[in-house]
C-alpha positions as CSV (number, residue, x, y, z in Angstrom):
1,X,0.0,0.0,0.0
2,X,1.7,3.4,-0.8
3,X,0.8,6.5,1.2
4,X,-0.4,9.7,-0.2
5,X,2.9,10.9,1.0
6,X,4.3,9.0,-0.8
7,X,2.8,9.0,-4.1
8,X,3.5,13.1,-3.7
9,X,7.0,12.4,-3.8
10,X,6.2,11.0,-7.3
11,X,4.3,13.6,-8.6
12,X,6.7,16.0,-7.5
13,X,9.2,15.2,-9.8
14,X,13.3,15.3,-9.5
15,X,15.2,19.1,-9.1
16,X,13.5,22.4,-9.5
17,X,14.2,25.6,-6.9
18,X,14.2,25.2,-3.9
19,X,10.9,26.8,-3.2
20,X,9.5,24.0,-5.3
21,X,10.6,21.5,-3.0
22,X,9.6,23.2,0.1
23,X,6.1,24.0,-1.4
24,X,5.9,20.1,-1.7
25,X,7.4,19.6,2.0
26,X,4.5,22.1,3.1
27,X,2.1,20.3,1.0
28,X,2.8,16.9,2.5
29,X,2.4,18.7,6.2
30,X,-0.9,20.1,5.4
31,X,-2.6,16.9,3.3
32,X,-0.5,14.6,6.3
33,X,-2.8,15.4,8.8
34,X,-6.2,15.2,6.4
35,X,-4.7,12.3,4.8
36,X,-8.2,10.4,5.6
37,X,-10.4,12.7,3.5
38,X,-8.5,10.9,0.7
39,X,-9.3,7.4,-0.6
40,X,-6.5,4.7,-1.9
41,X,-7.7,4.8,-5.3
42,X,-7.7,7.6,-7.7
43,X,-9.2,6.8,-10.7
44,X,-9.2,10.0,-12.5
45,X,-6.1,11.8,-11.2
46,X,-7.9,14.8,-8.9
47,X,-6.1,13.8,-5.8
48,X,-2.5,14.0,-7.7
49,X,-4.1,16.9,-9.3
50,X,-5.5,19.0,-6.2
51,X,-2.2,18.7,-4.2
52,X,0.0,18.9,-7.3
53,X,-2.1,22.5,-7.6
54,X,-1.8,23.1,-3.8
55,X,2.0,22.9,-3.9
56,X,2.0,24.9,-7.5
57,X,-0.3,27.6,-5.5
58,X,2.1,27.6,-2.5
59,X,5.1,27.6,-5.3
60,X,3.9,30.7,-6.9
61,X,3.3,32.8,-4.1
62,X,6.2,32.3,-1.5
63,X,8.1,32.6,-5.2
64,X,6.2,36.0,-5.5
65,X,6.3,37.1,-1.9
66,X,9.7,36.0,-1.6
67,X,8.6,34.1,1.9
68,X,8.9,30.5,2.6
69,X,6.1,28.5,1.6
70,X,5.4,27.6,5.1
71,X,4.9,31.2,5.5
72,X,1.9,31.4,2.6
73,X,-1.3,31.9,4.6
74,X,-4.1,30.2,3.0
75,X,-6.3,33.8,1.6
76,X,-3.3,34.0,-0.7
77,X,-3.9,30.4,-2.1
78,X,-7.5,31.5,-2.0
79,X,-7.1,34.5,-4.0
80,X,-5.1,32.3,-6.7
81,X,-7.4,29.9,-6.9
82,X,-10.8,31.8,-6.9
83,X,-11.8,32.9,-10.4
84,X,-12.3,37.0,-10.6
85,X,-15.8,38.4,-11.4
86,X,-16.2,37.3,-15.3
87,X,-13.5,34.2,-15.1
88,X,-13.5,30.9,-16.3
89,X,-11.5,28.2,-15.4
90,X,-9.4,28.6,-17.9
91,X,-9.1,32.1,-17.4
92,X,-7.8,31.0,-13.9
93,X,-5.6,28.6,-15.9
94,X,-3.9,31.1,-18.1
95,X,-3.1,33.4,-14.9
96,X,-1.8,30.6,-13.4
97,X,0.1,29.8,-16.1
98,X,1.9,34.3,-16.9
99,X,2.7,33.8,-13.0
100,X,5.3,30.8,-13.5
101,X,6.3,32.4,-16.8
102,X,7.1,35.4,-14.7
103,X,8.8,33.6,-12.2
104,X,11.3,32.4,-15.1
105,X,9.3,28.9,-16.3
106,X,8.7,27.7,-19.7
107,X,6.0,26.1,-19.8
108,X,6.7,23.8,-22.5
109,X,9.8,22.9,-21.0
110,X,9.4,19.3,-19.8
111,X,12.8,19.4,-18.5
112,X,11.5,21.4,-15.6
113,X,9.6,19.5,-13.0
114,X,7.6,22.6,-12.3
115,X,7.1,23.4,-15.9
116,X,6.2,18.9,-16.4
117,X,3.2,19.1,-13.0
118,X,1.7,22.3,-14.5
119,X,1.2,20.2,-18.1
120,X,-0.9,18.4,-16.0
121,X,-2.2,20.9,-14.2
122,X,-3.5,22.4,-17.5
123,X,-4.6,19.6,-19.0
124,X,-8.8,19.5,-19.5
125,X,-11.0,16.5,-19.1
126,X,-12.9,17.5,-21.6
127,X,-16.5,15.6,-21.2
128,X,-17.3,15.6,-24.9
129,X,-14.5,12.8,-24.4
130,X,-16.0,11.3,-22.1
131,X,-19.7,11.8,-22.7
132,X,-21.1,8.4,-21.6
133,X,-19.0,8.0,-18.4
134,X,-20.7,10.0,-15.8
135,X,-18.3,9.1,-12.9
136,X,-15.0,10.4,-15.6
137,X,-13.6,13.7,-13.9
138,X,-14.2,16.9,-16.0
139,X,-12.6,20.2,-16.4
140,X,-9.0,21.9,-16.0
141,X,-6.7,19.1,-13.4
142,X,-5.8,22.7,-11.8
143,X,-9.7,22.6,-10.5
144,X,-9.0,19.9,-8.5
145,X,-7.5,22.2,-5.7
146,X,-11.2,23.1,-4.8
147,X,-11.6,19.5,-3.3
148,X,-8.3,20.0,-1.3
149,X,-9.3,23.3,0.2
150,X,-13.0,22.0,0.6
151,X,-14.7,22.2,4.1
152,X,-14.9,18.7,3.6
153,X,-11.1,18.4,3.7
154,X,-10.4,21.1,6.2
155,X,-6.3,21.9,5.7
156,X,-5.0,23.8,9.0
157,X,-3.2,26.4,7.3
């Protein structure tokens, strides 16, 4: 049985900053002591996907605050997440996306692990694909961060 520790060290990926790696650390800590809101098996990816995004989120803004991410208070992963007045998801998506290009990412680079999670991140489930599979995941993977900050979850920033 692996852990869902352990499965984020997967999804992590090898090298980046070291912000990236702390965002991950911090991560771990916060989804360690909710790990029982989360089930063994992820069929469609939107655990990997929800704390993949919660460590991006964390990435991005002690990157941009120059702070530690143990230091990012959870309004500021709020205000990345939430979509402005007139958003879309992929409007979120594309923001998302000019902040690591501002913090020095290219985002087609799969050489960068940070630059390889957010590929993911930005992938959509699109359900015309998968019209007569009701239980198939829809949407942006970056959306899945609204299950990991859920009440239902409950993260003790």
């Amino acid at each position: 049985m692996t852990t869902i520790t352990e499965q984020s060290r997967e999804w992590q990926g090898e090298g980046g900053p070291a912000e990236w790696t702390q965002a991950w650390d911090r991560a771990r800590e916060l989804i360690g002591t909710r790990a029982d809101r989360f089930s063994e098996r992820d069929s469609d990816g939107s655990q990997e996907d929800g704390i993949s995004a919660l460590a991006t989120a964390l990435y991005i803004t002690a990157r941009e605050r120059r702070i530690v991410p143990a230091a990012v208070p959870r309004q500021a992963v709020d205000e990345l997440v939430d979509g402005r007045p007139g958003e879309t998801d992929l409007d979120v998506v594309r923001r998302w996306e000019v902040h690591l290009e501002h913090l020095g990412h290219d985002v087609d680079d799969r050489a960068d692990p940070v630059s390889t999670r957010w590929h993911r991140l930005r992938y959509n489930h699109d359900p015309e694909l998968y019209w007569d599979d009701a239980s198939a995941r829809h949407g942006y993977g970056l959306t899945a961060i609204r299950y990991v900050l859920s009440d239902h979850v409950a993260l003790a920033f």
